[in-house]
N, C-alpha and C positions, 0 to 999 in steps of 0.2 A: 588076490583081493587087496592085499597092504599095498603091492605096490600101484594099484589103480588108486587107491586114495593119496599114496604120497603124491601122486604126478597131478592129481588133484586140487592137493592141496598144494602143491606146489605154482601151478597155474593161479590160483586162488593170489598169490603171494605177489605174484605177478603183474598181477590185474592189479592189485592194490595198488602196488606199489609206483603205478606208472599213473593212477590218478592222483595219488597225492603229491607225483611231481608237477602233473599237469594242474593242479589246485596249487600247489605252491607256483608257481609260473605267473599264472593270472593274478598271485597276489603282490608281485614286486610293483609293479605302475601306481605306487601310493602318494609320490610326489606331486601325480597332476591335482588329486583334492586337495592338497595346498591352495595350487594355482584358484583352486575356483574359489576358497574363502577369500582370498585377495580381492577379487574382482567385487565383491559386494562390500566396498565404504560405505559409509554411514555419509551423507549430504553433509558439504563443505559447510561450516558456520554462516558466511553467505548465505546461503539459501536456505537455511533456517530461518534465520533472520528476516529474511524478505515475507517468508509463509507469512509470520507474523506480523506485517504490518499494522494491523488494525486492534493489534493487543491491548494499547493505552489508549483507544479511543474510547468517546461517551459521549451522550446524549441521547434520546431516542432518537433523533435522524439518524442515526448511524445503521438501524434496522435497512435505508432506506436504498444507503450506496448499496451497487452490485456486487452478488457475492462473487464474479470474476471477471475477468477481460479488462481494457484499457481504463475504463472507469473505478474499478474497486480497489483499497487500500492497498495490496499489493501491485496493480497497475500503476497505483499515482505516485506510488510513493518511489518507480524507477526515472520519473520523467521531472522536471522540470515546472511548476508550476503552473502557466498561463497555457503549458499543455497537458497537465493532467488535466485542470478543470475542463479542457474541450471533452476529454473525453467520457466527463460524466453528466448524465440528464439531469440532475437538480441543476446546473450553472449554466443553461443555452441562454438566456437572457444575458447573462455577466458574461459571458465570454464573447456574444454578441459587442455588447457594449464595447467589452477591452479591444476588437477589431476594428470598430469604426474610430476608438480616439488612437489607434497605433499604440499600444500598452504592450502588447505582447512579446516583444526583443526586452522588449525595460525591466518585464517582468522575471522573463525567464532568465533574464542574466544577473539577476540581483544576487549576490553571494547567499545571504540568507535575510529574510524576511518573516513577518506575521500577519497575512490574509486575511480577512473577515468578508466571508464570500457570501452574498446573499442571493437563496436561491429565486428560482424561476418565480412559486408564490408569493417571496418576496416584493419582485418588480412590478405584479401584476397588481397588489396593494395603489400603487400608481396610476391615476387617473391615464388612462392611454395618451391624452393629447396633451399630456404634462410630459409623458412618457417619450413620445415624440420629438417634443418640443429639445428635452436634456441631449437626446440621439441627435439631433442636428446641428448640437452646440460644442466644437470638439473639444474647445477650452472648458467650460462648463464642467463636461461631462468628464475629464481628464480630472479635474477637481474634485470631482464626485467619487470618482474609482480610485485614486490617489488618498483619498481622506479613510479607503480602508484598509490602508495597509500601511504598518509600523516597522521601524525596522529590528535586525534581531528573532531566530526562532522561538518562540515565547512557551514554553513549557507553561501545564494549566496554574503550576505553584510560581508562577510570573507574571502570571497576564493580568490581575486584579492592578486599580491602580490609574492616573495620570499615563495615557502613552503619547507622545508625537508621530503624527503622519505624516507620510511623505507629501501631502499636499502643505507640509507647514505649520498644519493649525495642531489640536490635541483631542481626544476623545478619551473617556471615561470608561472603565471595566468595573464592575462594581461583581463580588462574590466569590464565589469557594467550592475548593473541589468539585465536583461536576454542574454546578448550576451560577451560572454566569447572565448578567446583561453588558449589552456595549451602547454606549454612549447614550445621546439625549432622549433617545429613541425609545432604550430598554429593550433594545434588538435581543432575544435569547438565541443564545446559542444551542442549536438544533443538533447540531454533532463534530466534537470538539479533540483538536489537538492531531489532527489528521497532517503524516506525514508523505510531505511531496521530495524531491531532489533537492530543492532548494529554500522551500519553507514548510513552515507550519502553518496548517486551514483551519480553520474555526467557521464552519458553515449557521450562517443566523438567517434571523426569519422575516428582517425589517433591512430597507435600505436605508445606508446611514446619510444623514445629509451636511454640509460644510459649516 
C-alpha cells in the first residue's frame, strides 16, 4: 500500500511539474505586448489641430456650415480660399460671381487675406435684373467682389476699424467680440473668423457695395 501511493504521488509530482514548465513556456513572449502599446500613438498635433477648426468661430451662421466634407470648418480650412468657398452651399452665388470676373487664381494665391463672403440670401436681397445686370459687367463686378476683401488674416480683436480693399477704396467694421457690422451697409456678420489655407472668412448677410 505505501509503495502504491509513493508511485502515486510520485506521478502526481510529475504531472505538476511538466505543466508548470509548460505554463512557464507560454509566459516568455512578453515582448510582443510592448510592440502592440507602441502601435496605438496618440494623433500627431496636426491632426488635432485640424479636428478643431471651427473652435474660434461665432456667430449663429456657424450652426449653418456642414458639420463634415469639403464644405465644413475642417474641409476649408485645408484648401485655399476661392476653393473652400466652392465647396460650401451658403457661397453658390459668390463663387458664381468670383468665376465669371476670373477672381479665382487671384484669390487663391493671395498669401493671406480677409473675405467678407456674402451668402446666397445675401445676393438674392438684389433685385435679379440688377443682379444680372453686375454678372455681365466684369469690371463692375470685379469692383464689387474686390471691395470685400482686405488684406492681412484679420483676427476678431482686429477687424473693428477703417480697413482698405483690394478694390482701393475702404470700408468700415464697427463692433466687439462676436457681434460685428461691415461697412455702409451694416452687413452682420453671420459666422465669423472662419479659417481657410490662406484667409480668414467672415460670412455677412448683405452685399457690400463700392
Amino acid at each position: 500500500m505505501n509503495i502504491k501511493r509513493v508511485g502515486i504521488i510520485g506521478s502526481l509530482a510529475m504531472v505538476l511539474s511538466l505543466s508548470l514548465a509548460a505554463c512557464g513556456g507560454e509566459e516568455e513572449p512578453a515582448p510582443a505586448a510592448e510592440d502592440t502599446t507602441t502601435e496605438t500613438t496618440p494623433a500627431p498635433a496636426e491632426e488635432e489641430e485640424m479636428m478643431d477648426a471651427g473652435a474660434e468661430t461665432f456667430g449663429p451662421g456657424c450652426a449653418l456650415i456642414p458639420a463634415d466634407g469639403a464644405g465644413s470648418f475642417n474641409g476649408m480650412a485645408t484648401e485655399p480660399v476661392a476653393t473652400a468657398a466652392s465647396a460650401n452651399p451658403l457661397l453658390k452665388t459668390l463663387v458664381t460671381a468670383v468665376g465669371v470676373a476670373g477672381l479665382g487664381d487671384t484669390l487663391n494665391s493671395a498669401e493671406a487675406i480677409t473675405v467678407f463672403a456674402p451668402t446666397d440670401d445675401a445676393f438674392a436681397k438684389i433685385p435679379a435684373a440688377d443682379l444680372e445686370a453686375v454678372l455681365a459687367d466684369k469690371q463692375l463686378l470685379t469692383t464689387i467682389l474686390t471691395h470685400h476683401v482686405v488684406a492681412g488674416k484679420l483676427s476678431p480683436d482686429m477687424l473693428a476699424g477703417k480697413l482698405e480693399t483690394l478694390a482701393g477704396d475702404t470700408i468700415r467694421v464697427k463692433g466687439s467680440g462676436e457681434e460685428f457690422t461691415v461697412g455702409k451697409e451694416n452687413a452682420a456678420v453671420l459666422c465669423g473668423n472662419i479659417p481657410t489655407a490662406n484667409a480668414t472668412v467672415y460670412v455677412i448677410d448683405t452685399v457690400l457695395m463700392p
